[in-house]
C-alpha positions, 0 to 999 in steps of 0.5 A: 524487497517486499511490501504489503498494503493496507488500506483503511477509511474512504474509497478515496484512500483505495485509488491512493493506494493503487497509485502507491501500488504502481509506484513500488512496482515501477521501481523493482519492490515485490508487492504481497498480498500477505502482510506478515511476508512483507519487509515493509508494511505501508498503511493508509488512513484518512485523516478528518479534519 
């Protein structure tokens, strides 16, 4: 399976994602860079309370 990622909002939320990155790559998921290629699209945002 394929997944993309975009990152949005805070420099915070860019480690987030590098975490989230390792994480689908450690259990076996193609990451790609395109996001029209990807099976699943993961989106992180901040959230400002």
């Amino acid at each position: 399976m394929k997944v993309g990622f975009i990152s949005l909002g805070c420099s915070k939320n860019l480690i987030d994602t590098e975490v989230t990155i390792g994480l689908f790559k450690n259990n076996n998921y193609k990451i790609v860079n395109d996001a029209s290629k990807a099976d699943i699209l993961v989106i992180n945002t901040c959230r400002i309370y």
